[in-house]
Structure formats: C-alpha cells, structure tokens
PLY file of the C-alpha trace (Angstrom):
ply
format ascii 1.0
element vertex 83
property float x
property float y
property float z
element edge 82
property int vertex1
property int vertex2
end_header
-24.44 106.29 -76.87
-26.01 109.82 -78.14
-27.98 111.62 -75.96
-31.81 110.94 -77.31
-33.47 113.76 -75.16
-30.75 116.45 -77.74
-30.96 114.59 -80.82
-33.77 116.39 -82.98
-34.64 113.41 -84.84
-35.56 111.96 -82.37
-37.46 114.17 -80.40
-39.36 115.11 -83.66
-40.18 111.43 -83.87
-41.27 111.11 -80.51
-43.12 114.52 -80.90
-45.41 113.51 -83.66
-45.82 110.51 -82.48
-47.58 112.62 -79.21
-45.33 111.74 -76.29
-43.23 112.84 -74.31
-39.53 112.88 -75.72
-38.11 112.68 -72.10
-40.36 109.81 -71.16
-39.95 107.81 -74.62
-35.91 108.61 -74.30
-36.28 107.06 -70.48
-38.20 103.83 -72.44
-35.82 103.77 -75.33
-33.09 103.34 -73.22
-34.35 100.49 -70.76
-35.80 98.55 -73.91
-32.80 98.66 -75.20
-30.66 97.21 -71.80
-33.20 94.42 -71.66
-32.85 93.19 -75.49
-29.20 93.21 -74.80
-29.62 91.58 -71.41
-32.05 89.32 -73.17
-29.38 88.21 -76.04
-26.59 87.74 -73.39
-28.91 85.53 -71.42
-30.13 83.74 -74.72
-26.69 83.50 -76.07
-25.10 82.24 -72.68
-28.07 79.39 -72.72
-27.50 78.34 -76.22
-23.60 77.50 -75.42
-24.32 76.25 -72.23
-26.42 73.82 -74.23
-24.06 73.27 -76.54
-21.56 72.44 -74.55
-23.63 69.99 -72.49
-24.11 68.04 -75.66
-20.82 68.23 -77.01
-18.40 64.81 -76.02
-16.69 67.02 -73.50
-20.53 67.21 -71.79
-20.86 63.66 -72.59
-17.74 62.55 -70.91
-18.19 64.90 -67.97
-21.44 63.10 -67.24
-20.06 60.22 -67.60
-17.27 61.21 -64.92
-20.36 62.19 -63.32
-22.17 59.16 -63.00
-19.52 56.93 -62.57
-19.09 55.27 -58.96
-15.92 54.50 -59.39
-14.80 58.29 -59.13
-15.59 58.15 -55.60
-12.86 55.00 -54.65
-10.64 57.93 -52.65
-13.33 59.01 -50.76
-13.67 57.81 -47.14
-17.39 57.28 -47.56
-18.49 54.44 -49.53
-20.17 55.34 -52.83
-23.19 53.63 -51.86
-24.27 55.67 -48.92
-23.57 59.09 -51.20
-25.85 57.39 -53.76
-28.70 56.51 -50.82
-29.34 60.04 -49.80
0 1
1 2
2 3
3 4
4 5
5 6
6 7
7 8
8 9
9 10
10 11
11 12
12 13
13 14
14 15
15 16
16 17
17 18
18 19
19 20
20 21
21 22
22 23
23 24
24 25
25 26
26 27
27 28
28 29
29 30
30 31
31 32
32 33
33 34
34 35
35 36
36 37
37 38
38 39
39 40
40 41
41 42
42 43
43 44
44 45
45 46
46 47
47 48
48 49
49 50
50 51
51 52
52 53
53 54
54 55
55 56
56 57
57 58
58 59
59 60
60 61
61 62
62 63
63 64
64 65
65 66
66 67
67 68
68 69
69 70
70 71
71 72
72 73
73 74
74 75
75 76
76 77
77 78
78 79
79 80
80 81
81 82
C-alpha cells in the first residue's frame, strides 16, 4: 500500500480540505480495513446462506432432524429430544 502521509496528492487533498494529513492518513487507513473487513464478513454470510439453502443444506438438515441417526447411540433418541 503507498505511504499516504508522502504521497503529495494526497496530502494536498487533505490540506485543502483543512485537516490534518497525518490524522486523515490514520482515518483513511482504518476506513479502509473495516470496508474490507465488512465485505469479508458480508461475503462469508452470503455463502453461508447459500449453502444452507442449497440440497447439500437441505439434506444436512434433514440428517439433522432425523431420529433415526441416533440408533448407535447408547441413549435413546427420545431423552436427547426431551432436554
């Protein structure tokens, strides 16, 4: 990434604009982490959803909600199911 606080666009901007080209460099920078952070997150939701809605989600609910998954366990499926 170039270095906002030497790049003379920049501070001009910032300068005309009336602040501080250290302090708007310092803002720059973290606005631009938490768009990026903000499109992971969005992007990771979105296929997340996806996915859930896909057959593959739709048959691993089904797995899911099926007792009959539980036959090997030494509990019965019932009492699971109570709680």
């Amino acid at each position: 990434m170039a270095d906002l606080q030497a790049n003379e666009a920049f501070v001009g901007a910032m300068q005309n604009f009336g602040a501080d080209p250290v302090t708007a460099s310092s803002i720059t920078v973290k606005l631009s982490y938490a768009i990026l952070f903000s499109i992971v997150l969005v992007t990771l939701i979105w296929l997340t959803q996806r996915a859930l809605n896909s057959p593959w989600g739709r048959m691993i609910r089904a797995i899911r909600d099926n007792g009959r998954g539980f036959s090997s366990s030494a509990r019965p499926f019932a009492d699971l199911r109570a709680r």
